[in-house]
N, C-alpha and C positions, 0 to 999 in steps of 0.2 A: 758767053763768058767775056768778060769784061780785057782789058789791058793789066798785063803782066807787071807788078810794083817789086821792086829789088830792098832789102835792107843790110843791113850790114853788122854781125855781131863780132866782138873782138874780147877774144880768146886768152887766158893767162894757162900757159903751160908748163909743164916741171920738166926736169932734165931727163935725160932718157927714152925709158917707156911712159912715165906717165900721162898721164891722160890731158889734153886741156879739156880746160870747163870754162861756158860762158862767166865772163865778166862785167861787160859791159853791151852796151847797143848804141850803133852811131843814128843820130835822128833825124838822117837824111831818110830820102826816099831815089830810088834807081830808076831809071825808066828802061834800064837795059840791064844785062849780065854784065856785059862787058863795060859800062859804065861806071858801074861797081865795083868790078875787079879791079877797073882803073882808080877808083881813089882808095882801095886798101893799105900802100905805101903810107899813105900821108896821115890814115886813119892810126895806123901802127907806129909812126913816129909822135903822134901825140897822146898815143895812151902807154909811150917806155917808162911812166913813172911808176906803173903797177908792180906791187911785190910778186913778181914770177920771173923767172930767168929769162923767160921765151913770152913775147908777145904778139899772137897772131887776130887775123880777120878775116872773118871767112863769108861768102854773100848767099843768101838764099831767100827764094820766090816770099815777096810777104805772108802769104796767103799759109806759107808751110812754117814760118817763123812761127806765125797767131797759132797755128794748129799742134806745134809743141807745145808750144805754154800751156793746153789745156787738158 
């Protein structure tokens, strides 16, 4: 098994309980968790223009990113 790739998807959420759902994908690549985590701030302050109250980003293994999508 190869080296673990991070990506980063960012989230538009409603008030409450509602749910977030993907919005967008930043097109970086992580070479770490913690790499990732670490630029979610920055990731979140340039995606505040989306119509959702609540804008989040959340980071997971590429390998499980590709394997939702299908």
């Amino acid at each position: 098994m190869g080296p673990a790739f991070y990506v980063m998807a960012i989230l538009g959420c409603g008030e409450a309980d509602a749910a977030c759902q993907p919005v967008g994908r930043v097109e970086a690549r992580y070479e770490s968790l913690e790499a990732c985590n670490a630029a979610t701030a920055m990731a979140v302050s340039q995606h505040m223009n989306l119509a959702f109250p609540v804008v989040a980003a959340q980071c997971q293994r590429e390998d499980e990113a590709l394997a939702q999508k299908l």
